[in-house]
N, C-alpha and C positions, 0 to 999 in steps of 0.2 A: 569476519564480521564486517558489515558495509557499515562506511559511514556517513555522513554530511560532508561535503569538502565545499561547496559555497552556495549562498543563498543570494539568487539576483536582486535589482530596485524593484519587482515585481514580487518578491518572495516565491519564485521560484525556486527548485534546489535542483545541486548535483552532488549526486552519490557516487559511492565509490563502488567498483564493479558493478556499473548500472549502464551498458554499454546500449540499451534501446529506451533508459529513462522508464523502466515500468515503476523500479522501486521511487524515484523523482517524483512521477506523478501519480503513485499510491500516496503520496503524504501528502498530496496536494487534496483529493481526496477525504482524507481523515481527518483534514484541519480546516476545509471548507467552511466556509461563515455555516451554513446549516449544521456540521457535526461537529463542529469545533467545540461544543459542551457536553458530547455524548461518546467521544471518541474513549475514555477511562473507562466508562463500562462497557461499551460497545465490545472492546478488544480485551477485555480481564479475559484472563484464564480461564474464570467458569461463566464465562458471556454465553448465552445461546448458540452464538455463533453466524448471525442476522449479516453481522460484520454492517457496513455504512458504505453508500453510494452517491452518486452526480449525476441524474441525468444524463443521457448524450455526452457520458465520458469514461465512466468507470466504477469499480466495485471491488471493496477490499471484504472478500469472508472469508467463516471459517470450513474448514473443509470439515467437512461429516460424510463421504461418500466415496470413494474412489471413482464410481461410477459416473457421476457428473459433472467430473474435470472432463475438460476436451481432449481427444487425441493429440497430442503424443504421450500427454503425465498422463493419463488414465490408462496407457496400454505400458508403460513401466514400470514392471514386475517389482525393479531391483527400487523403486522410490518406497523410503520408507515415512511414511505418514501416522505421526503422534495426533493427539487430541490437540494439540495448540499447535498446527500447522496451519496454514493460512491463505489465499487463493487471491492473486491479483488481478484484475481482469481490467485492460483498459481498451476500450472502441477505438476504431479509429481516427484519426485525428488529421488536423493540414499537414501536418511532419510527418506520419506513419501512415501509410495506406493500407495496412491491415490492422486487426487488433491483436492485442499484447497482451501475454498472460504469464502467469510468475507461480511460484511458492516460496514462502519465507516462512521462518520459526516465526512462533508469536513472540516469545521473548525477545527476538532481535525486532523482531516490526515494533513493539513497545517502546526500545530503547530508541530509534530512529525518528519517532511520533515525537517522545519527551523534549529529544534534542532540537529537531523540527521547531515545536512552539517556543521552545526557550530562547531557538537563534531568533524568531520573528518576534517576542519581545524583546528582547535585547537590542536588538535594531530596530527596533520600531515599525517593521515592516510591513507595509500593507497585506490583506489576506487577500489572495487573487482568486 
């Protein structure tokens, strides 16, 4: 299970086993001034599945398709894909010159969201 291990002066974070920062900048994402009050339903367990986006940065949904993830998880037989499986997708960026894509349980993406806003209250940290 990935966790938080520190959140910058910027409210940035790093996770743990997040070796290209997709899960980092999923929760950057989900806590965006624009979602940061929709992100509980957005991501419930019986959500649509819509999931919540950034312009010109990325997109955390739900998967309903195998067919519509990008090659390599779409052509991975042995991935097994529940109803609260979850689809990271982030553009490319100044640091990454390609874009970044992920799956994560919903229930651990919840648990890393929860922790997320709690460390940027608690610190008081700006939402970048």
């Amino acid at each position: 299970m990935r966790t938080i291990l520190a959140m910058g002066q910027t409210g940035n974070f790093t996770v743990s086993e997040d070796p290209e920062s997709v899960y980092a900048d999923a929760l950057q994402i989900v806590l965006a001034p624009q979602n940061a009050d929709q992100w509980k339903i957005a991501l419930a367990p019986e959500s649509t599945g819509h999931g919540l986006k950034v312009d010109g940065f990325g997109s955390v949904s739900r998967v309903t398709d195998r067919y519509k993830l990008p090659a390599p998880l779409r052509d991975d037989l042995e991935l097994v894909l529940d109803g609260d499986t979850w689809f990271v997708h982030i553009e490319k960026t100044h640091s990454h010159s390609h874009p970044r894509h992920a799956l994560i349980d919903g229930v651990e993406l919840r648990e890393l969201v929860q922790d997320g806003a709690a460390l940027r209250i608690a610190l008081k940290a700006p939402i970048a």
